[in-house]
Rosetta silent file (secondary structure, phi, psi, omega in degrees, C-alpha in Angstrom):
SEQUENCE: XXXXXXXXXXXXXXXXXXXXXXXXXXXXXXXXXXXXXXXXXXXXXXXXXXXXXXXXXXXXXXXXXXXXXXXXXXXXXXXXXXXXX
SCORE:     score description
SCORE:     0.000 S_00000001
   1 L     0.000  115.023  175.561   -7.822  -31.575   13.595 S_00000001
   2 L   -48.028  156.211  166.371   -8.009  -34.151   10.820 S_00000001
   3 H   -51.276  -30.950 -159.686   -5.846  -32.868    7.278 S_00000001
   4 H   -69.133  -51.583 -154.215   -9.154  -32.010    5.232 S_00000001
   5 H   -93.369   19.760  156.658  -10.076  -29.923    7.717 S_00000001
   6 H   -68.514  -45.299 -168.432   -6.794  -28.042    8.258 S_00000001
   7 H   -99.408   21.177  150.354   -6.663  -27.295    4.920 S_00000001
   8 H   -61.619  -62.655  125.115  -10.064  -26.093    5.157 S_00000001
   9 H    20.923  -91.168 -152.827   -8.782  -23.945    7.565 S_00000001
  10 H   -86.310    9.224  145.710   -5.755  -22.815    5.838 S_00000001
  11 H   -73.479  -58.964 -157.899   -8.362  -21.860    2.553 S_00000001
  12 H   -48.306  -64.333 -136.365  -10.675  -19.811    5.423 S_00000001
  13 H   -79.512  -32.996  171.241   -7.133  -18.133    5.957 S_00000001
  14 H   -61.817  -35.023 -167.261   -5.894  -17.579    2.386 S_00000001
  15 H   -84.132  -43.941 -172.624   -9.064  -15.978    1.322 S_00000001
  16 H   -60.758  -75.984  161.785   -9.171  -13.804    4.659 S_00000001
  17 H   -23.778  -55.189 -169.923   -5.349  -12.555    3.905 S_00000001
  18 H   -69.470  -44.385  170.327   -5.977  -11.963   -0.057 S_00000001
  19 H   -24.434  -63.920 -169.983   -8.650   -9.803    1.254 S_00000001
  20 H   -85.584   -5.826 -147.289   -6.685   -7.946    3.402 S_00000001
  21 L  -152.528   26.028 -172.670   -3.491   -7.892    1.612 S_00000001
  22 L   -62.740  -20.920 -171.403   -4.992   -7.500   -2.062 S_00000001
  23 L   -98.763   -4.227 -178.540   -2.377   -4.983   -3.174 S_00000001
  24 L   -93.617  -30.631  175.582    0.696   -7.183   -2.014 S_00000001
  25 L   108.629  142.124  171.289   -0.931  -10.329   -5.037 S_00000001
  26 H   -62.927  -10.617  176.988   -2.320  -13.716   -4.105 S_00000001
  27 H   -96.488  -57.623 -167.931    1.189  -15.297   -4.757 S_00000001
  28 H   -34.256  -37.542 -152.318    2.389  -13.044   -2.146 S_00000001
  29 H  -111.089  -61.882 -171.761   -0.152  -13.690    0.412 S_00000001
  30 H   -59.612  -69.442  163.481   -0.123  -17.737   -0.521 S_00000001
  31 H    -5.510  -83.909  179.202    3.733  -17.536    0.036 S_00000001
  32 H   -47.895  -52.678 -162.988    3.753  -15.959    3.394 S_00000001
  33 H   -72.965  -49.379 -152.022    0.771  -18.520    4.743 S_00000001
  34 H   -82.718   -8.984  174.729    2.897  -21.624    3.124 S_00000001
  35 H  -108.523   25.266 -179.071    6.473  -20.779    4.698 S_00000001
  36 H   -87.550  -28.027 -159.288    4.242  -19.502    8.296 S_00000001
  37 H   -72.854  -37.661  175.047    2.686  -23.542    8.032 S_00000001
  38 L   -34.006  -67.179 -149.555    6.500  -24.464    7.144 S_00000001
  39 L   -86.227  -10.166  169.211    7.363  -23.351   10.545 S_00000001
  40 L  -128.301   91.291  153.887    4.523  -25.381   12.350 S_00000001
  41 L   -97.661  158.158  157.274    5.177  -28.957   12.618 S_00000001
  42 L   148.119 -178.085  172.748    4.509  -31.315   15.415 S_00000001
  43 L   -82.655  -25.884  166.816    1.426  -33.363   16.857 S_00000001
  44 L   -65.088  110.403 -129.595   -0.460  -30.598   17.929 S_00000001
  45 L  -160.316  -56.840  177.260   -2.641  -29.500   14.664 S_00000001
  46 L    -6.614  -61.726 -148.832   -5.457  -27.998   16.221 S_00000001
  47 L  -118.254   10.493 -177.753   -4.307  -24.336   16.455 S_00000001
  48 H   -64.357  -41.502 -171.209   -1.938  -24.333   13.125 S_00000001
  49 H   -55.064  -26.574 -172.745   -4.636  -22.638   10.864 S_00000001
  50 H   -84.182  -61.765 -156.265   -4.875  -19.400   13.795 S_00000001
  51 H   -83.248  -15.610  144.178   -0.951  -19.595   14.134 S_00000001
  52 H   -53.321  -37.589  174.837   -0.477  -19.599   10.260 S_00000001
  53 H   -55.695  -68.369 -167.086   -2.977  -16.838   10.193 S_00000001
  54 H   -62.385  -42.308  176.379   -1.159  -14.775   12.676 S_00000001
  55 H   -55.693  -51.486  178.515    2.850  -15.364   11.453 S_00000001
  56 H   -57.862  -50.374  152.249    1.462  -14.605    7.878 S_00000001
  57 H   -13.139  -52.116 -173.182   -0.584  -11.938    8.933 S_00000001
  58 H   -61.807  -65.910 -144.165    2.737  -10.384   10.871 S_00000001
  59 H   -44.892  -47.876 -174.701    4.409  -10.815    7.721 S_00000001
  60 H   -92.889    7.606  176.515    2.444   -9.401    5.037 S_00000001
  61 H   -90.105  -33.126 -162.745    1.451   -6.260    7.414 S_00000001
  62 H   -78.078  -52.327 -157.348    5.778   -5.794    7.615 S_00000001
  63 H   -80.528  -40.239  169.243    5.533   -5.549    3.819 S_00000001
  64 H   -41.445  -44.760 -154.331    2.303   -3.638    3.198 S_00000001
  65 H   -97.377  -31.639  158.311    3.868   -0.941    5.511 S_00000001
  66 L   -33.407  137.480  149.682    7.375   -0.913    3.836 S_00000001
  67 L   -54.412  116.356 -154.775    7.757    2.381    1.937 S_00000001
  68 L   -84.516  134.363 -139.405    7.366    1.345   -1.779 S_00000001
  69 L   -78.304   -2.250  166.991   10.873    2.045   -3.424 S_00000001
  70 L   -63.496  -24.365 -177.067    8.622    4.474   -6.211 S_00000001
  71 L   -73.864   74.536 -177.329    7.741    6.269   -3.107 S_00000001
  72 L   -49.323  131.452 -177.478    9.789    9.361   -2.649 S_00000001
  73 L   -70.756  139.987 -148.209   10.816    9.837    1.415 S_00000001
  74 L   -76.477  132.157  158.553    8.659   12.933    2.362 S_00000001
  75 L   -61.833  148.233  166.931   11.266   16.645    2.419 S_00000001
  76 L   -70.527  170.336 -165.590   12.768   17.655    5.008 S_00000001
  77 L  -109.058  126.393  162.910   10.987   20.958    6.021 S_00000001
  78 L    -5.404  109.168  163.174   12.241   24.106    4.784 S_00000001
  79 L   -73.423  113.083 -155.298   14.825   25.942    6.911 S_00000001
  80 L   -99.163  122.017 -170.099   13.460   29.221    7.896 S_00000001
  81 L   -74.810  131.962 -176.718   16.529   31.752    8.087 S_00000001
  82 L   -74.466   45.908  178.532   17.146   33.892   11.282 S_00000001
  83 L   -38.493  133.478  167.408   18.375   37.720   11.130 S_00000001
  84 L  -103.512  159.399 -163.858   19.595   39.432   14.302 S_00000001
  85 L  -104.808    0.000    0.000   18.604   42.928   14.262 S_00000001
């Protein structure tokens, strides 16, 4: 795979992510794709845009799914007390 069309590619993949990841923000989602591509050097180029896809993908799924720190953790449930007769 030539450059243009990796970063043809790696557009396909940004747009696919902001999609899917619209409440984490497009610098979030650009971030995540630009340190997954960080992490894939080498001569093989073919399969970076899929393997950029997936590490970001991983990434911004980790974050989505965090508990948001505005987000009170759900009570514990109500101890119901026991009399012996």
């Amino acid at each position: 795979m030539d450059d243009r069309h990796e970063a043809e590619a790696l557009r396909a993949v940004q747009q696919r992510l902001n999609d899917e990841f619209s409440l984490l923000g497009d610098e979030v989602v650009e971030a995540a794709i630009r340190l997954a591509h960080s992490q894939l050097g080498g001569p093989i180029r073919d399969f970076v845009p899929v393997l950029v896809e997936r590490i970001a993908r991983e990434r911004l799924t980790e974050l989505r799914d965090q508990p948001s720190p505005a987000t009170p953790a759900p009570a514990a449930p109500a101890r119901q007390s026991v009399q012996l007769v």
